[in-house]
N, CA, C and O atoms as a GROMACS GRO file, in nm:
protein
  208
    1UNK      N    1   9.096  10.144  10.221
    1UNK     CA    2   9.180  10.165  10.336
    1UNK      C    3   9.100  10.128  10.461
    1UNK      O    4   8.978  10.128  10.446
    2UNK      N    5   9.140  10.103  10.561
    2UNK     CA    6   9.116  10.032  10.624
    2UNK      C    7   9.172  10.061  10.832
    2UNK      O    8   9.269  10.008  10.885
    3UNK      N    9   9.098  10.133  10.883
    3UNK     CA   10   9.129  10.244  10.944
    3UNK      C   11   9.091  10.144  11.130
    3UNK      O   12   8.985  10.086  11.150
    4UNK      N   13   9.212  10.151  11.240
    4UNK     CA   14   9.160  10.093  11.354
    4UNK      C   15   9.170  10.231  11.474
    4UNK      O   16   9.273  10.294  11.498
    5UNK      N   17   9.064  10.250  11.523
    5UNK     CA   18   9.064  10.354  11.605
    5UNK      C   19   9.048  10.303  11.771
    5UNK      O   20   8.948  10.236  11.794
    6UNK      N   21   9.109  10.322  11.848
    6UNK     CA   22   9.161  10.287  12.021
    6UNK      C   23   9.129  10.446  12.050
    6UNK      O   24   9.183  10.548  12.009
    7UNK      N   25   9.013  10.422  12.139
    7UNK     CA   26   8.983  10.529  12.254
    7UNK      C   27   8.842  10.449  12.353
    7UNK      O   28   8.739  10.389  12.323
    8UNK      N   29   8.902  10.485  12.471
    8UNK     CA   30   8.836  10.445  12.600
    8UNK      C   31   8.658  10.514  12.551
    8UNK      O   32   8.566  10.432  12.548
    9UNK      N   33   8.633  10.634  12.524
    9UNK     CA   34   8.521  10.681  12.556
    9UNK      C   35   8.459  10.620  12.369
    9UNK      O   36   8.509  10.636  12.258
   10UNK      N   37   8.336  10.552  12.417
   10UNK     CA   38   8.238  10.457  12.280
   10UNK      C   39   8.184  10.620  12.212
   10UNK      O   40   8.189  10.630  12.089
   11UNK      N   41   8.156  10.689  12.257
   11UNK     CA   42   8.072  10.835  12.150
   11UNK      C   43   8.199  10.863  12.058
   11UNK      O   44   8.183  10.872  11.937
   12UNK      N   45   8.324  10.876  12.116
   12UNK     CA   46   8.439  10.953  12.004
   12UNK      C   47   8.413  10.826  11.910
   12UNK      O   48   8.328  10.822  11.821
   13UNK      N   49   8.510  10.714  11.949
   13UNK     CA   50   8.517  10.635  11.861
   13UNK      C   51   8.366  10.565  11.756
   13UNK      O   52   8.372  10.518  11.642
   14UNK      N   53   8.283  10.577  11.817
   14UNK     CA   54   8.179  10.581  11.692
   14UNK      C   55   8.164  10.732  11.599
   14UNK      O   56   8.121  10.729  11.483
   15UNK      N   57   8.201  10.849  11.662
   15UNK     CA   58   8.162  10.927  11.576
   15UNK      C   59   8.255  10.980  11.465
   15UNK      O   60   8.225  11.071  11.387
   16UNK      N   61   8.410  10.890  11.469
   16UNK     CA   62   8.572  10.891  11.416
   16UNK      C   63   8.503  10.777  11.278
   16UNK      O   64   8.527  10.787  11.157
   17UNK      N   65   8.424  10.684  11.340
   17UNK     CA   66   8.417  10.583  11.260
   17UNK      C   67   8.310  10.594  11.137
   17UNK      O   68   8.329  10.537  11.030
   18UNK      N   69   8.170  10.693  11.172
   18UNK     CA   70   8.095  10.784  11.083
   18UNK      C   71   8.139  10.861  11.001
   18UNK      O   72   8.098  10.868  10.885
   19UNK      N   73   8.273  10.963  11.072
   19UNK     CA   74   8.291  11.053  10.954
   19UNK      C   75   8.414  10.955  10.882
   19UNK      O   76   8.440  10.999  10.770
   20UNK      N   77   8.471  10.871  10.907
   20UNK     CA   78   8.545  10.777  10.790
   20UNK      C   79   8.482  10.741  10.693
   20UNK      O   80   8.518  10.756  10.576
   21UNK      N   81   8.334  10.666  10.750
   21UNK     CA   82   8.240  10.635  10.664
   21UNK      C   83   8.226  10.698  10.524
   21UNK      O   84   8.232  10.668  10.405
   22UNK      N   85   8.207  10.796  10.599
   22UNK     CA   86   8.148  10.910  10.532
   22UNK      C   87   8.248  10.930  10.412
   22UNK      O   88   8.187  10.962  10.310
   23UNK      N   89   8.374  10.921  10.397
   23UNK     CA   90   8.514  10.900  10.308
   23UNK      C   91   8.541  10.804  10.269
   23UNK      O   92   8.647  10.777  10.211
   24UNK      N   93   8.424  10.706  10.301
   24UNK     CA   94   8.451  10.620  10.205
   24UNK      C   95   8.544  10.468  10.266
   24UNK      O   96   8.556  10.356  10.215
   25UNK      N   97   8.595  10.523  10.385
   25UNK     CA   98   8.720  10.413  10.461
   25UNK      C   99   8.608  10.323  10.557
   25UNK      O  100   8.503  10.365  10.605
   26UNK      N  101   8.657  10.209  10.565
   26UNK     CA  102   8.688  10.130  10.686
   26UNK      C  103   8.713  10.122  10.757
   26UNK      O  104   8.836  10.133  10.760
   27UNK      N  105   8.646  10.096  10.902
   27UNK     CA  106   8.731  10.097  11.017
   27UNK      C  107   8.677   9.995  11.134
   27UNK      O  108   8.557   9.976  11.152
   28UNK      N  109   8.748   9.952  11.189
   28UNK     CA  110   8.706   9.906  11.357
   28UNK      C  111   8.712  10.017  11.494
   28UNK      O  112   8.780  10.119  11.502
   29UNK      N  113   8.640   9.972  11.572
   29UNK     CA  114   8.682  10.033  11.694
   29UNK      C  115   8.731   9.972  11.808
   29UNK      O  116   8.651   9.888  11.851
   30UNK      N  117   8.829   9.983  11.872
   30UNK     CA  118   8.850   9.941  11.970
   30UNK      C  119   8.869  10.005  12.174
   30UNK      O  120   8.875  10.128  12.168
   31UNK      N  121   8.873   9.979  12.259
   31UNK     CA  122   8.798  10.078  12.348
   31UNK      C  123   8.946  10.067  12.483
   31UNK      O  124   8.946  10.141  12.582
   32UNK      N  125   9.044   9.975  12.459
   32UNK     CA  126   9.172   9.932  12.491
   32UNK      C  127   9.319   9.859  12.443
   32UNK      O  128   9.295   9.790  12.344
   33UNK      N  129   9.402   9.854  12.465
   33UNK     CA  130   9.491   9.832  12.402
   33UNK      C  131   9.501   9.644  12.393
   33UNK      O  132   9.561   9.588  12.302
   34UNK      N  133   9.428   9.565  12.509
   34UNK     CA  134   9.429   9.445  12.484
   34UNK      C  135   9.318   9.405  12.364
   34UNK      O  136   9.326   9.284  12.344
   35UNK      N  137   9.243   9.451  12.302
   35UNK     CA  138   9.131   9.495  12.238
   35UNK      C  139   9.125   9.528  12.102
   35UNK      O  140   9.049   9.490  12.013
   36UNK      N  141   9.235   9.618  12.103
   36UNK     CA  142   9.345   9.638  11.977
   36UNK      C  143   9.413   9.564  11.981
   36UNK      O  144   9.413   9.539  11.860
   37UNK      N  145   9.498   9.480  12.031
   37UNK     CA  146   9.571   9.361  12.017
   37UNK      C  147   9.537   9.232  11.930
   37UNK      O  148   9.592   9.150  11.857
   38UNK      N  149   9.375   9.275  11.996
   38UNK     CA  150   9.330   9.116  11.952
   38UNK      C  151   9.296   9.160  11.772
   38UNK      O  152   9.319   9.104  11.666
   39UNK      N  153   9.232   9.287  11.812
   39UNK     CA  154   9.206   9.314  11.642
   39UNK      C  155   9.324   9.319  11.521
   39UNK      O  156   9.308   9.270  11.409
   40UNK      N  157   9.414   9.371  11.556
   40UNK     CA  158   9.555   9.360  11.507
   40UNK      C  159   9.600   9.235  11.456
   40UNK      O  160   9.644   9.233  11.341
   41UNK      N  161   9.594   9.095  11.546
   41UNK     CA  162   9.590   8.988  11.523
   41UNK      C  163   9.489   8.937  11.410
   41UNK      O  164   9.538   8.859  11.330
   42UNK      N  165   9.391   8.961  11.397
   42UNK     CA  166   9.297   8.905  11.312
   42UNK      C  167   9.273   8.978  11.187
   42UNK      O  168   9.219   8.918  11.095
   43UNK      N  169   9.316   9.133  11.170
   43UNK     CA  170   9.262   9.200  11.071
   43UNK      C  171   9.440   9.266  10.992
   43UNK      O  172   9.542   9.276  11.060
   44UNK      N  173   9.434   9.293  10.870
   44UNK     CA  174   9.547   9.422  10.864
   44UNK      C  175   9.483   9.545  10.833
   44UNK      O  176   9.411   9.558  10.735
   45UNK      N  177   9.518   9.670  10.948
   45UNK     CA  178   9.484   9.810  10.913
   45UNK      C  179   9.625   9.842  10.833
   45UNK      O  180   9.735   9.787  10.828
   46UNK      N  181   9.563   9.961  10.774
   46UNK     CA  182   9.651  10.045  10.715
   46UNK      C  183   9.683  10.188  10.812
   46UNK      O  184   9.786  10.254  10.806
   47UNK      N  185   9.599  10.206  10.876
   47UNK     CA  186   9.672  10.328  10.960
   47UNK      C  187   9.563  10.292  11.124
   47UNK      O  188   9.446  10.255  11.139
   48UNK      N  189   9.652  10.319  11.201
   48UNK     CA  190   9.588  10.310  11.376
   48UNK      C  191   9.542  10.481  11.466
   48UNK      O  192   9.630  10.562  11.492
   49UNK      N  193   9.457  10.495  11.484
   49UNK     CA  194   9.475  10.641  11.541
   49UNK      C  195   9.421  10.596  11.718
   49UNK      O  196   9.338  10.516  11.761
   50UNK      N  197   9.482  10.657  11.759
   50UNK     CA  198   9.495  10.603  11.869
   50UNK      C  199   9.541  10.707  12.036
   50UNK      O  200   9.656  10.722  12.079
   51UNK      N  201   9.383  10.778  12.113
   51UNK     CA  202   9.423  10.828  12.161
   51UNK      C  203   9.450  10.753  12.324
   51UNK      O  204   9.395  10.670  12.397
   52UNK      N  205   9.591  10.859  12.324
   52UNK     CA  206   9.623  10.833  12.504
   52UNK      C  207   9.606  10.919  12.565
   52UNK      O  208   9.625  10.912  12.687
   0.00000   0.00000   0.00000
């Protein structure tokens, strides 16, 4: 599985992306929504978490 996480602040989203690790998942990070766009385009996730 294969996991894309969107949040402005780099500490959450690296430490979202450790404990995935940690389960075994995949993930990218992204830090805006044009950002996630582009990753979206190039990759398929299976689930987006994504704070606003």
């Amino acid at each position: 599985m294969r996991i894309l996480i969107v949040d402005d602040e780099y500490n959450i989203r690296e430490l979202m992306r450790k404990y995935l690790g940690l389960e075994g998942l995949e993930s990218d990070g992204a830090e805006n929504g044009l950002s996630a766009q582009r990753l979206l385009r190039e990759h398929h996730y299976d689930a987006c978490l994504v704070d606003l």
